[in-house]
C-alpha positions in Angstrom: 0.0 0.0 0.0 1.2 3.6 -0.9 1.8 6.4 1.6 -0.8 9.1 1.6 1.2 12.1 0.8 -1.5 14.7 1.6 -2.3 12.7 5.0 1.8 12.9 6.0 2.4 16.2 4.9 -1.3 17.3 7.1 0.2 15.4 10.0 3.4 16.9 9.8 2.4 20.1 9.4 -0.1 20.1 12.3 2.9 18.8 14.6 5.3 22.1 13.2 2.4 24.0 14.4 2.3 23.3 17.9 5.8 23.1 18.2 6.4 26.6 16.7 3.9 28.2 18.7 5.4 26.2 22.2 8.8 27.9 20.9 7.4 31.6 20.6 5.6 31.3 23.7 7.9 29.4 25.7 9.6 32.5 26.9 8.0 34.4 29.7 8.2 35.2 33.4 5.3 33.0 34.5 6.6 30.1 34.8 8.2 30.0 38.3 4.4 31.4 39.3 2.8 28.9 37.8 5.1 26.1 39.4 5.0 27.6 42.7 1.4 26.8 42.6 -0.4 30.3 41.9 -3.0 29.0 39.4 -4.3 26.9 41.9 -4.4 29.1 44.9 -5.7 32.1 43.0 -2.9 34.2 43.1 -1.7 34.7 39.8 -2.6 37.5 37.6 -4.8 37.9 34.6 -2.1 38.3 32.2 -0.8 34.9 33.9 -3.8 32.8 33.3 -3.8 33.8 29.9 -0.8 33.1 29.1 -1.2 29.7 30.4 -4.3 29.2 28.3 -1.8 30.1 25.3 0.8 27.8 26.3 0.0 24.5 28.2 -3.0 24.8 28.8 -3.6 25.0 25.2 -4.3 23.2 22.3 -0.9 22.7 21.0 0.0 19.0 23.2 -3.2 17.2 21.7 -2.5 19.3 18.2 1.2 17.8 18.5 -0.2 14.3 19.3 -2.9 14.5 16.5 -0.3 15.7 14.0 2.2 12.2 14.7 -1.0 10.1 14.7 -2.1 11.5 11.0 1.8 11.2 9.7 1.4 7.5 11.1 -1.3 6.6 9.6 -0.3 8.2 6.3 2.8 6.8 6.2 1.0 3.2 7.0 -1.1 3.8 3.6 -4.0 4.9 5.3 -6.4 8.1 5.4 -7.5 10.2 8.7 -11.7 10.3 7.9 -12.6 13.4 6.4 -14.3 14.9 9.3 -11.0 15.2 11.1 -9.6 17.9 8.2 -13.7 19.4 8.1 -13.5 20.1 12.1 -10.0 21.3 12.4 -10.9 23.7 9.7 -14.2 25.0 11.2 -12.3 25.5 14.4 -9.3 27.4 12.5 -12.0 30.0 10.9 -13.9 30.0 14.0 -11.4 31.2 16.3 -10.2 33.8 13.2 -14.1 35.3 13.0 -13.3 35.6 16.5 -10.0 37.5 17.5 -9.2 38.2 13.0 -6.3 37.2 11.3 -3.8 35.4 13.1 -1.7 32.1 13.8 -5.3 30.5 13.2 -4.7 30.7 9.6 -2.6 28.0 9.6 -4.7 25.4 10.7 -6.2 25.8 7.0 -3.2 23.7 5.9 -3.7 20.9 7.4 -7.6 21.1 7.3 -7.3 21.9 3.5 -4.7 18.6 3.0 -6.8 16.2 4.8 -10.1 17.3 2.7 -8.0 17.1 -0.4 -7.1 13.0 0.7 -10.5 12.4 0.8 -11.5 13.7 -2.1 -8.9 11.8 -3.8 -9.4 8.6 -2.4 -13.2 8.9 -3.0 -12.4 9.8 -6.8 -10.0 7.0 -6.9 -12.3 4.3 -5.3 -15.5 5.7 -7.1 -13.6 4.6 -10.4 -12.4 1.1 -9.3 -15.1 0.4 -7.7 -13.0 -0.2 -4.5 -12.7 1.9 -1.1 -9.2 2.8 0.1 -8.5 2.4 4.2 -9.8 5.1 6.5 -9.7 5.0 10.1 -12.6 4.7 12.7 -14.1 2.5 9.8 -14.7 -1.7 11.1 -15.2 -2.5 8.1 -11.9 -0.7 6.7 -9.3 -0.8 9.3 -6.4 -2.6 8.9 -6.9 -6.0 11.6 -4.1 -5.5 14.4 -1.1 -7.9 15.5 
C-alpha cells in the first residue's frame, strides 16, 4: 500500500504548528508562578492565566499528538476520515471570526490537505469500484497484531 502524501504532509504540518507556537511562547516570566502553585491558589494575575491558556493549557499537546497520529497513519497507507480535516478547519476560521487574522490561519493547511485525501481517495475508489483504508471505519481498518 502507498503512503498518503496529503495525510503525511497534514500530520506533519499540524505537529510544526504546535511546536512553533510552544517555541514563541515558551519565553515568559510565569513560569516560576505557575510552578509555585499560583493558578491553583488564586494568586496569579490575569495576564498569567492567559498566558497559560496560550501555552499549556492549550491546544498545542493534543494538536502535536494528532499531527504524529495522521503522519502515522499516512505513512501506514492509510487516510485520517474526512471529518478530522472538516472540524480542524471550522475551528481554524472560528477562532479567526473571532480574534481576526492570526496564527489560526494555519490550521487551514492541514484542514485543506486532509479534505484534499479524501477527495482523492473517494475519486479513486468511485472509479475502481473499491474503497481505500480510513480509520474509525470496522469495516476498513487494517486488523491489528
Amino acid at each position: 500500500m502507498s503512503k498518503k502524501r496529503l495525510t503525511v504532509g497534514a500530520g506533519w504540518t499540524m505537529a510544526t504548528i504546535g511546536v512553533l507556537h510552544t517555541l514563541v511562547f515558551l519565553p515568559h516570566p510565569y513560569w516560576s508562578e505557575w510552578l509555585a502553585g499560583g493558578l491553583r491558589s488564586g494568586e496569579g494575575g490575569d495576564a498569567s492565566l492567559s498566558v497559560f491558556w496560550a501555552l499549556p493549557g492549550s491546544f498545542v499537546v493534543p494538536l502535536v499528538l494528532t499531527g504524529l497520529l495522521v503522519a502515522r497513519l499516512g505513512r501506514r497507507g492509510e487516510r485520517a476520515p474526512a471529518y478530522v480535516g472538516w472540524g480542524l478547519g471550522g475551528w481554524a476560521v472560528g477562532c479567526v471570526l473571532l480574534i481576526g487574522p492570526s496564527g489560526f490561519l494555519l490550521g487551514l493547511i492541514p484542514a485543506g490537505l486532509l479534505i484534499a485525501e479524501d477527495l482523492l481517495a473517494r475519486r479513486r475508489s468511485a472509479g475502481r469500484g473499491v474503497a481505500d483504508p480510513v480509520v474509525g471505519r470496522g469495516e476498513d481498518a487494517r486488523p491489528q497484531r
